[in-house]
C-alpha atoms as a printed R data frame, in Angstrom:
    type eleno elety resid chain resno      x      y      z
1   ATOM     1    CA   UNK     A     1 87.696 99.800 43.121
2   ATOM     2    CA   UNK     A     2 86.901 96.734 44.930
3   ATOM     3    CA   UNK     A     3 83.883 94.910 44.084
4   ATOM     4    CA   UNK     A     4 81.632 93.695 46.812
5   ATOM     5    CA   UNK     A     5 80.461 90.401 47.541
6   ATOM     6    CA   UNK     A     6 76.750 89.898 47.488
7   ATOM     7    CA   UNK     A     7 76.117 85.914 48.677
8   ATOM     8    CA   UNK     A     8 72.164 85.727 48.792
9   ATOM     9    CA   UNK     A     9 72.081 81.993 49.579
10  ATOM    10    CA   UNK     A    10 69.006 81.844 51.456
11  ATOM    11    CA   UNK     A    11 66.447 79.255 50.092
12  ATOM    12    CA   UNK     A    12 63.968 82.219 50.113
13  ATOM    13    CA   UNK     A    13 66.230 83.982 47.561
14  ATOM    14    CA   UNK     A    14 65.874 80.739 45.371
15  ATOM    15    CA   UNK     A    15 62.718 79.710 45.959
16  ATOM    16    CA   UNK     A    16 61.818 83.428 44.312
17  ATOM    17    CA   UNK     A    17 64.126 82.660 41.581
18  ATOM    18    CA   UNK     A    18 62.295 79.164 40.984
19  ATOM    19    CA   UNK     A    19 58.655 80.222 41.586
20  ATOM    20    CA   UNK     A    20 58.647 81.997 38.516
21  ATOM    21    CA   UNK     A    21 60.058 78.638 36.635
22  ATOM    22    CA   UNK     A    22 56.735 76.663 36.722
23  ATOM    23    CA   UNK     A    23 55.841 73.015 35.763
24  ATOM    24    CA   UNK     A    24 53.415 74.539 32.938
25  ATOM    25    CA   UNK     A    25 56.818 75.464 31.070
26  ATOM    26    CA   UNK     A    26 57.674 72.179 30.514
27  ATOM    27    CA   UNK     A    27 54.386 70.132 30.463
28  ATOM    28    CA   UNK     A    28 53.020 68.891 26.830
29  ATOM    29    CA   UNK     A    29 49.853 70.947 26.889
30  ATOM    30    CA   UNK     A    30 46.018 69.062 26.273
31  ATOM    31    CA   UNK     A    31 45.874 69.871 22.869
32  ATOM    32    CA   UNK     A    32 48.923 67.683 21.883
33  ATOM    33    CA   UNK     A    33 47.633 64.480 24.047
34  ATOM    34    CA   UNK     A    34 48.064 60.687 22.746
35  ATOM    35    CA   UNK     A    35 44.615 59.452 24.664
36  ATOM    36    CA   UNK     A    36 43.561 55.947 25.213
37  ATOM    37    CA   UNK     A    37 39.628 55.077 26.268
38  ATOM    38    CA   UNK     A    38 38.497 52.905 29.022
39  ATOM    39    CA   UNK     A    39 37.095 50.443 26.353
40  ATOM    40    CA   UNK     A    40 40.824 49.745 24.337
41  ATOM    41    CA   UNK     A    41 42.329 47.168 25.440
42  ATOM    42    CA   UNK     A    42 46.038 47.216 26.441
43  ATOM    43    CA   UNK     A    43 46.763 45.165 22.982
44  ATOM    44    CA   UNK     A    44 45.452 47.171 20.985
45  ATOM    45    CA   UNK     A    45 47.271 50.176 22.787
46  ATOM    46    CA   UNK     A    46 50.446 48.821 22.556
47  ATOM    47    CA   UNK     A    47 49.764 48.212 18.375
48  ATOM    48    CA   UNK     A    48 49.262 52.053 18.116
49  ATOM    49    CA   UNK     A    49 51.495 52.935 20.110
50  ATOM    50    CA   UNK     A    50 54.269 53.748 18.079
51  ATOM    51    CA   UNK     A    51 56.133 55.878 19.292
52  ATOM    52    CA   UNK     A    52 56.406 54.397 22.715
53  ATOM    53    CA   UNK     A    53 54.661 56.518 24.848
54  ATOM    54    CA   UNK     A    54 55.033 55.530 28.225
55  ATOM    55    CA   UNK     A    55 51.744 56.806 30.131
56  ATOM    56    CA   UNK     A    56 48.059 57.940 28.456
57  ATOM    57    CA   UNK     A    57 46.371 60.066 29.789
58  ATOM    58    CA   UNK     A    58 42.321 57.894 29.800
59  ATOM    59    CA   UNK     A    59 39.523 59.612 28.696
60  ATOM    60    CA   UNK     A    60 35.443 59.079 28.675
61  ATOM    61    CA   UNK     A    61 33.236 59.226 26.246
62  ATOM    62    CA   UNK     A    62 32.922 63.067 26.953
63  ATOM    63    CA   UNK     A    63 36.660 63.581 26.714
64  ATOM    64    CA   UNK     A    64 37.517 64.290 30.028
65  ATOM    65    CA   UNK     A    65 40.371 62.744 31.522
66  ATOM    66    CA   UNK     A    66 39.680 60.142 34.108
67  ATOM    67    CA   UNK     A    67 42.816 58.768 34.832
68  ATOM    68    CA   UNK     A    68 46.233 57.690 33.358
69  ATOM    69    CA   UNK     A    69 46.970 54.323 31.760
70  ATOM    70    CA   UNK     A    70 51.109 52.603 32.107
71  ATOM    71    CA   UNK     A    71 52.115 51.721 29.065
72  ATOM    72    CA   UNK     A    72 55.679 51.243 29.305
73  ATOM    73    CA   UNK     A    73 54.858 47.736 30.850
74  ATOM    74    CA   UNK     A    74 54.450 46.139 27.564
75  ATOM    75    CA   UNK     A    75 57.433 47.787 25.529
76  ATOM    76    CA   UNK     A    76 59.051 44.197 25.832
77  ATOM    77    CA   UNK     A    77 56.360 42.030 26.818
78  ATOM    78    CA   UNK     A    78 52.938 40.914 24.808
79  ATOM    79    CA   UNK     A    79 50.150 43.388 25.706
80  ATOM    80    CA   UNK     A    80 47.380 41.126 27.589
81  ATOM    81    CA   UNK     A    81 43.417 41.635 26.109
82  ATOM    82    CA   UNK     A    82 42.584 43.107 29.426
83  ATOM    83    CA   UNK     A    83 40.333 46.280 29.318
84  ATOM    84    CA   UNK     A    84 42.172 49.690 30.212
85  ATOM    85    CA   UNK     A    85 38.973 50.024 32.553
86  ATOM    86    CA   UNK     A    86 40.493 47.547 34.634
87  ATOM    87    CA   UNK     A    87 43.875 48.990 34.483
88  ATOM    88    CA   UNK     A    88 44.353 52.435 34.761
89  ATOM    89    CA   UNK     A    89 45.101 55.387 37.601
90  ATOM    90    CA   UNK     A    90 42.249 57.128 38.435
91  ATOM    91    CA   UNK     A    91 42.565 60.425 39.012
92  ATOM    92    CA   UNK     A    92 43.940 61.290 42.623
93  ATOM    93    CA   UNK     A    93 47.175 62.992 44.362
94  ATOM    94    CA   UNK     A    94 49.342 60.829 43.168
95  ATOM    95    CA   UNK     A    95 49.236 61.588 39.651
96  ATOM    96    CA   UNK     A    96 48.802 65.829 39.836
97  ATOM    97    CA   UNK     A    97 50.418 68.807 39.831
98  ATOM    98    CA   UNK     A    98 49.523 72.392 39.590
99  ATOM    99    CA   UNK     A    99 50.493 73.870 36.444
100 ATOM   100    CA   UNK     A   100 51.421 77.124 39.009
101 ATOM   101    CA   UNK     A   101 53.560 74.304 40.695
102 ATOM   102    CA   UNK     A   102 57.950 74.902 40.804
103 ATOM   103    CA   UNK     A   103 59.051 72.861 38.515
104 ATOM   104    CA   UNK     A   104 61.627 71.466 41.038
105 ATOM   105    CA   UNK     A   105 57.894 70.256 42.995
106 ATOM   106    CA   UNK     A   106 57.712 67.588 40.236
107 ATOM   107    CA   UNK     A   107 61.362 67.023 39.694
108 ATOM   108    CA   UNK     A   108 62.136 66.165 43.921
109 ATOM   109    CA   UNK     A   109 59.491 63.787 43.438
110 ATOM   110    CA   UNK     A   110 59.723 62.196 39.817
111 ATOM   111    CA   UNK     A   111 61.835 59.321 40.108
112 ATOM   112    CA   UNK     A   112 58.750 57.826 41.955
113 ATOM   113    CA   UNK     A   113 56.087 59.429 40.352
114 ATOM   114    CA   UNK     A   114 57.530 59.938 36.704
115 ATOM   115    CA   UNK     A   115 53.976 61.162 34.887
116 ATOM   116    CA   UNK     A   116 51.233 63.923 36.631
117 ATOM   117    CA   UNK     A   117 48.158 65.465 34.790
118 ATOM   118    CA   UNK     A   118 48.629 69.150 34.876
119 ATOM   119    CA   UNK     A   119 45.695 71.036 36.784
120 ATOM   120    CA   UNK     A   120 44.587 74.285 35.997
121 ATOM   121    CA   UNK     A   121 41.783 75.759 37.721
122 ATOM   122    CA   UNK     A   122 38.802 73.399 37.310
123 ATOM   123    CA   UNK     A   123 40.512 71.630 34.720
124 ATOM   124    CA   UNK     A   124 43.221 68.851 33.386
125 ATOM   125    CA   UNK     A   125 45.821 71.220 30.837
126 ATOM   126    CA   UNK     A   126 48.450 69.393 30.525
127 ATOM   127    CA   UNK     A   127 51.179 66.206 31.441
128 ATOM   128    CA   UNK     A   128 54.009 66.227 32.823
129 ATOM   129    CA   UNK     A   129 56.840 63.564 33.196
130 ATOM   130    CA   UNK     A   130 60.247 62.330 33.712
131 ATOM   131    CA   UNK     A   131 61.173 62.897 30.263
132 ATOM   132    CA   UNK     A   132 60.198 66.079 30.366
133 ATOM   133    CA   UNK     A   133 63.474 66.913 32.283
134 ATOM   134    CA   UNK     A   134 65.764 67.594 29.635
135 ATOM   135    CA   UNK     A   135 63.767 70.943 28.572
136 ATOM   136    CA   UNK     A   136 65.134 74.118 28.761
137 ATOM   137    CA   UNK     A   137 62.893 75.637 31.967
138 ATOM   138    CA   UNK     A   138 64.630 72.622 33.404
139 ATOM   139    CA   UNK     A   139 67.550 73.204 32.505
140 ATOM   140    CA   UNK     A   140 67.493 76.602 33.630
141 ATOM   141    CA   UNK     A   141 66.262 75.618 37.216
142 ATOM   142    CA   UNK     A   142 68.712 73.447 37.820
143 ATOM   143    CA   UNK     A   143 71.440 75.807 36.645
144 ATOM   144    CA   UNK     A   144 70.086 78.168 39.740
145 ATOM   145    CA   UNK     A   145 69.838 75.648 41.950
146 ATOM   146    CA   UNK     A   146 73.381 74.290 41.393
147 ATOM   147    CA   UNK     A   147 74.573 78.112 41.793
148 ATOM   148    CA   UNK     A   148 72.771 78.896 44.934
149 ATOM   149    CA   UNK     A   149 74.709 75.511 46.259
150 ATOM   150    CA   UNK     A   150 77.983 77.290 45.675
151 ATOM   151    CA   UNK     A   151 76.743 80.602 46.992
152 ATOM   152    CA   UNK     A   152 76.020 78.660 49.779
153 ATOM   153    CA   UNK     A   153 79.036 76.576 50.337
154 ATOM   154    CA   UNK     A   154 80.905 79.649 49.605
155 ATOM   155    CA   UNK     A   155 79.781 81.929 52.333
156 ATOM   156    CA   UNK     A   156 79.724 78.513 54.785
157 ATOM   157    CA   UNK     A   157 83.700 78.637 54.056
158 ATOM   158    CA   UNK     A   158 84.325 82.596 54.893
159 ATOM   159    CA   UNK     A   159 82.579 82.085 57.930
160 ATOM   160    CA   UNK     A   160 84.043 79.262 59.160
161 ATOM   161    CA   UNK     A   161 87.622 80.747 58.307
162 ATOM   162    CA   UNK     A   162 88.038 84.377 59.169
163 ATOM   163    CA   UNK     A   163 91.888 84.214 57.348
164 ATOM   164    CA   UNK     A   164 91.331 82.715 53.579
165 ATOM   165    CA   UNK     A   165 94.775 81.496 53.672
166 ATOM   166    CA   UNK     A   166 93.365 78.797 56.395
167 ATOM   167    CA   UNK     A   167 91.038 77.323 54.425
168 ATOM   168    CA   UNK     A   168 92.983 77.214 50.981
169 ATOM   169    CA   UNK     A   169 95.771 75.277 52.981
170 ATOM   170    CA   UNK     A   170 93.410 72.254 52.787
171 ATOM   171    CA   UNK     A   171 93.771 72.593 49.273
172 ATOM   172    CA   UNK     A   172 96.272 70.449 47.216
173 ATOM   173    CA   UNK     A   173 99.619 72.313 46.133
174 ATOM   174    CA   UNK     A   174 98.514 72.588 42.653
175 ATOM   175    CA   UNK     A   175 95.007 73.787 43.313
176 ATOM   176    CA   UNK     A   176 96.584 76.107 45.717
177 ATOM   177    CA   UNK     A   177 98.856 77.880 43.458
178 ATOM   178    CA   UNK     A   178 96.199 78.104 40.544
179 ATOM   179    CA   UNK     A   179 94.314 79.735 42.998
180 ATOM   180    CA   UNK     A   180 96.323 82.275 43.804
181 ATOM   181    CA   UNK     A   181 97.971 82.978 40.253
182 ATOM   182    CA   UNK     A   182 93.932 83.545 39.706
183 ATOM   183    CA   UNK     A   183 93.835 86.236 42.656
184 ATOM   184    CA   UNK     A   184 97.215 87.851 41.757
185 ATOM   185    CA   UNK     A   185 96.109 88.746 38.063
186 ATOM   186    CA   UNK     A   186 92.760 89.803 39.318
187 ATOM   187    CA   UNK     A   187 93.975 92.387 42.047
188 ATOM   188    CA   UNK     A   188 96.389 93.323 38.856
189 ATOM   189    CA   UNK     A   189 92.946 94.155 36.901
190 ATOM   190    CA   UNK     A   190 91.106 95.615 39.918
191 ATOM   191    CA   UNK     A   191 88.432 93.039 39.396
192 ATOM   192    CA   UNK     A   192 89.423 91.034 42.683
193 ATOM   193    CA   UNK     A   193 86.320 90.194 45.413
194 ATOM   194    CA   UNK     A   194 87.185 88.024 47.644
195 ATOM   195    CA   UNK     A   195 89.543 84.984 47.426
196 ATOM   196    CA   UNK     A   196 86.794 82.532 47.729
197 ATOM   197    CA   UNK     A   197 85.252 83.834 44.657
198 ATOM   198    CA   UNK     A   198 87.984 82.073 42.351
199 ATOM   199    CA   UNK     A   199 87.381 79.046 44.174
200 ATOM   200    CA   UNK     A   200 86.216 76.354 41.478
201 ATOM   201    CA   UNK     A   201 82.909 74.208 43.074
202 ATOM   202    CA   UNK     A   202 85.388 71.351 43.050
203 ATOM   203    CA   UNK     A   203 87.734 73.455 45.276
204 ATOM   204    CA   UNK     A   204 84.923 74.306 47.805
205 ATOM   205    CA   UNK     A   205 84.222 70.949 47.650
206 ATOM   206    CA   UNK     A   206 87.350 69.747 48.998
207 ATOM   207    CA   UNK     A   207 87.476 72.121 51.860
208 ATOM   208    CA   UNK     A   208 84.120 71.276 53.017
209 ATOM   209    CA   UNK     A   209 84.499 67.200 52.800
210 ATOM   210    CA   UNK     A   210 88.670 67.721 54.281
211 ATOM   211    CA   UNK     A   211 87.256 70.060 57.316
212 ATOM   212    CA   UNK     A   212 84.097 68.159 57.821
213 ATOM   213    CA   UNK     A   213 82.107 71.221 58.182
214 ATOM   214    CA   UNK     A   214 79.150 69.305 57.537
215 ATOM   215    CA   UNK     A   215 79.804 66.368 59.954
216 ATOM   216    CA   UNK     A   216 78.874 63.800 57.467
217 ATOM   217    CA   UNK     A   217 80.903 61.078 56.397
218 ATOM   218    CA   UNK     A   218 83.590 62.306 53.791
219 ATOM   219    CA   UNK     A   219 83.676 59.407 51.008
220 ATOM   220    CA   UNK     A   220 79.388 59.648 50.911
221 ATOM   221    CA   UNK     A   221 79.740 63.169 50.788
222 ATOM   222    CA   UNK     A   222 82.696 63.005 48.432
223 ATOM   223    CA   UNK     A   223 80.518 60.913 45.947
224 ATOM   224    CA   UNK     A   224 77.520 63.542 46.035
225 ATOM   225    CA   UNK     A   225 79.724 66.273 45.395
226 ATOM   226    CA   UNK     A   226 81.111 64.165 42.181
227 ATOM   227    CA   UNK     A   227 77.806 63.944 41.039
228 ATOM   228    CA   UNK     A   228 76.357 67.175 41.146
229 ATOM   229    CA   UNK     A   229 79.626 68.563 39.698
230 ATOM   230    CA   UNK     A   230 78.862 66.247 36.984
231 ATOM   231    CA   UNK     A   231 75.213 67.320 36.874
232 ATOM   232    CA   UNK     A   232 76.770 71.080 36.857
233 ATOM   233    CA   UNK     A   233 79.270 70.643 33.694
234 ATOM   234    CA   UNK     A   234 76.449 69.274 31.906
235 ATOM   235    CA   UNK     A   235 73.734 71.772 32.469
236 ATOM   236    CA   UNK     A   236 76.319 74.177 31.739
237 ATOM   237    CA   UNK     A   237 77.757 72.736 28.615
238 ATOM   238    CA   UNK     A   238 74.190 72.064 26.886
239 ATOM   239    CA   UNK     A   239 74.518 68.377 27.317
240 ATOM   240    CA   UNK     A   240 71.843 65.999 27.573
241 ATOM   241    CA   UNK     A   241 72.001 65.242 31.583
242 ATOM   242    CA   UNK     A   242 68.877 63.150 31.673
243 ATOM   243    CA   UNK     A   243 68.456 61.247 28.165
244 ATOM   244    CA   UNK     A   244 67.331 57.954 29.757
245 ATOM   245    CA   UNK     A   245 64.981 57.101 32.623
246 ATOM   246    CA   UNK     A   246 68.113 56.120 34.883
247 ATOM   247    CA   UNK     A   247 70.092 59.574 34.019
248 ATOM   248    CA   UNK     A   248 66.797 61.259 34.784
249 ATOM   249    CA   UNK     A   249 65.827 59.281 37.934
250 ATOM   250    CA   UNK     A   250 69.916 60.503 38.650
251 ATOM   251    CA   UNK     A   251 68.671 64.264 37.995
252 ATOM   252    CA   UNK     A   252 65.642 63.747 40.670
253 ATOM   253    CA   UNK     A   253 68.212 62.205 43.775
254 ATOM   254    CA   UNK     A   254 70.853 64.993 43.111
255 ATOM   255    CA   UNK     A   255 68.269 67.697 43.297
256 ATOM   256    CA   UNK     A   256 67.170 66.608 46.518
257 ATOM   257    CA   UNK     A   257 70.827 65.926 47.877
258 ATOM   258    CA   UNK     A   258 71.230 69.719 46.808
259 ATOM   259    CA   UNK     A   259 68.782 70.795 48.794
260 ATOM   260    CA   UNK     A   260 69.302 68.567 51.956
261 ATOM   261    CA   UNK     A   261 73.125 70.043 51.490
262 ATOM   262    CA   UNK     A   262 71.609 73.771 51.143
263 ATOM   263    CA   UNK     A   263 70.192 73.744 54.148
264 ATOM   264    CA   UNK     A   264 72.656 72.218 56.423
265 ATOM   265    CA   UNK     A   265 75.334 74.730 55.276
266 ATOM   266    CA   UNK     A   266 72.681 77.371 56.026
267 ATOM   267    CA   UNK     A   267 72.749 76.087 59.396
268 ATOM   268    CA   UNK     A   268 76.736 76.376 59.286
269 ATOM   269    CA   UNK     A   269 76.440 79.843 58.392
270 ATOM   270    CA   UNK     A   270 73.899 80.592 60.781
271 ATOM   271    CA   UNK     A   271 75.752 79.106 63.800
272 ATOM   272    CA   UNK     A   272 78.922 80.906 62.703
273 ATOM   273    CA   UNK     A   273 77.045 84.333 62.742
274 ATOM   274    CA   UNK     A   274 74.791 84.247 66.045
């Protein structure tokens, strides 16, 4: 028997896979809020703030959320006697997301905008923010995201080299002959599917900077490869990939490298097949 391939590496294929992953999975619902009022003042914030909360969502007298008040500003620094009235984010695009939103909506965007109000229908439900990122709906996005990426880079590779032996000659010797030792005992098994499939992401990697398949310069694009293989081996190995706001704000620019990458390579692969 010889399995098939099956590379679905369109963006529609993942944007299906992510629509179902939405930013209400890893928002900290209403009912859970920390609130501040227009009338505190950022002093007295700060002295109940205990647990270092970096944004509050503001509410009215009628507990509706009006804006959201940045609190992280004064984790270090006295807390002035100035009215949160007179310092807070009213409500606007800016600050929210749909709670129907992909999560990766928020995420592309965070590093900038690291705390939205959640909106659902006629209403605020929930927050969102950078630290947020290290929750398992997270987690799991990025895990399909990083895999689509390889599916990708994958099928960019067999089209660009009809013969796999071409392509794995850009490989170093040792990579080369792991590589193959791989295909042997597979074929041995009857599990083999193509050689590219035993191709490690660092592997594809290689081939794509060494070729320049992607006409873009090879140390930059050697350096985003590094880091979303690092981003990769830590999703995958349950370790904490975004545990301060500079690993996180890390998280947010790979993503969006990833997806720049994806679909450039689908224009490689579409080139190659017209």
């Amino acid at each position: 028997m010889n399995w098939a391939t099956n590379h679905d590496a369109s963006l529609d294929a993942l944007k299906l896979v992510q629509g179902s992953l939405k930013v209400e999975l890893m928002m900290v619902p209403r009912e859970d809020f920390v609130t501040c009022t227009p009338d505190e003042t950022a002093a007295q914030v700060k002295a109940r703030n205990l647990h270092q909360f970096s944004y509050f969502p503001v509410v009215n007298g009628d507990k509706r959320v009006i804006g959201l008040y940045h609190a992280e500003r004064w984790f270090t620094e006295d807390a002035p006697e100035t009215r949160i009235s007179h310092d807070f984010a009213p409500l606007s695009e800016d600050i929210v997301i749909g709670a129907d939103a992909s999560i990766f909506d928020f995420v592309m965007q965070a590093d900038t905008h690291p705390t939205n109000l959640v909106v659902s229908g006629n209403q605020i439900a929930g927050l969102v923010s950078l630290s947020d990122l290290q929750k398992l709906p997270v987690r799991a996005s990025l895990f399909a995201l990083i895999t689509s990426l390889e599916m990708a880079m994958a099928l960019a590779i067999e089209r660009n080299w009809k013969a796999p032996a071409d392509w794995m000659n850009l490989l170093s010797d040792g990579r080369k002959q792991k590589l193959k030792d791989a295909i042997d005992d597979a074929k041995k098994r009857d599990s083999f599917v193509s050689e590219i499939a035993f191709a490690q992401l660092s592997d594809k990697a290689g081939v794509i900077c060494k070729s320049n398949l992607l006409n873009e310069g090879r140390n930059k694009l050697g350096k985003t490869f590094r880091d979303i293989e690092r981003l990769r081996n830590k999703v995958a190995h349950a370790d904490q990939y975004a545990a301060t706001p500079e690993t996180a704000k890390s998280v947010c620019r790979a993503v969006r490298s990833i997806y720049s990458m994806k679909a450039n390579l689908l224009k490689v692969i579409e080139a190659k097949e017209s």
